[in-house]
N, C-alpha and C positions, 0 to 999 in steps of 0.2 A: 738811269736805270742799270744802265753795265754794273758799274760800281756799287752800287747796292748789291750787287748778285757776285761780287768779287773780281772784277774784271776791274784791271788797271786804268787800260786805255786800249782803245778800238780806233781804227786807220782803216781808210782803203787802200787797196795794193796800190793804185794809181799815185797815193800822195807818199809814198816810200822811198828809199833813197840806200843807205846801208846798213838799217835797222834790223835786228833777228827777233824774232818773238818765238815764245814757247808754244804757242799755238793759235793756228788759222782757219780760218771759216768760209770754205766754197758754196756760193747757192746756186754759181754758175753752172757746173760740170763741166762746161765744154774741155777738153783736153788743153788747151792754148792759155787758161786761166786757170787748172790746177797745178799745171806744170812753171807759171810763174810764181806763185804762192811758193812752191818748194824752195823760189830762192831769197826768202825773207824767212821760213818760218824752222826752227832747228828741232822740236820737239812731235808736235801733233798737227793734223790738220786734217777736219772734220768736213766732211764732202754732203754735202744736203742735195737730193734729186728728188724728181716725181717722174715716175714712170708715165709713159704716155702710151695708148691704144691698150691691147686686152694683153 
C-alpha cells in the first residue's frame, strides 16, 4: 500500500542503523521517540497525536 501512494520504503526506527530518510512518521509523541527519529530523518518528520481529557 506504501508504494502505491509513492513511498519507497517504510522501517521502524528500531530496525535502523545509519540510514537518513527525507521523512519520518511519529504516532508515539513521547519526547524520547521524537527525539531519536531526528537522528535518521534529514528532511521532515510528521508527529501524529490525540489529545487526551477536555
Amino acid at each position: 500500500m506504501l508504494k502505491r501512494r509513492g513511498f519507497t520504503e517504510a522501517k521502524l526506527v528500531s530496525d535502523l542503523t545509519v540510514e537518513k530518510f527525507d521523512l519520518g512518521y511519529d504516532c508515539v509523541g513521547a519526547a524520547p521517540s521524537v527525539q531519536n527519529l531526528f537522528n535518521f530523518v534529514e528532511e521532515h518528520i510528521v508527529i501524529f497525536g490525540v489529545l487526551r481529557g477536555n
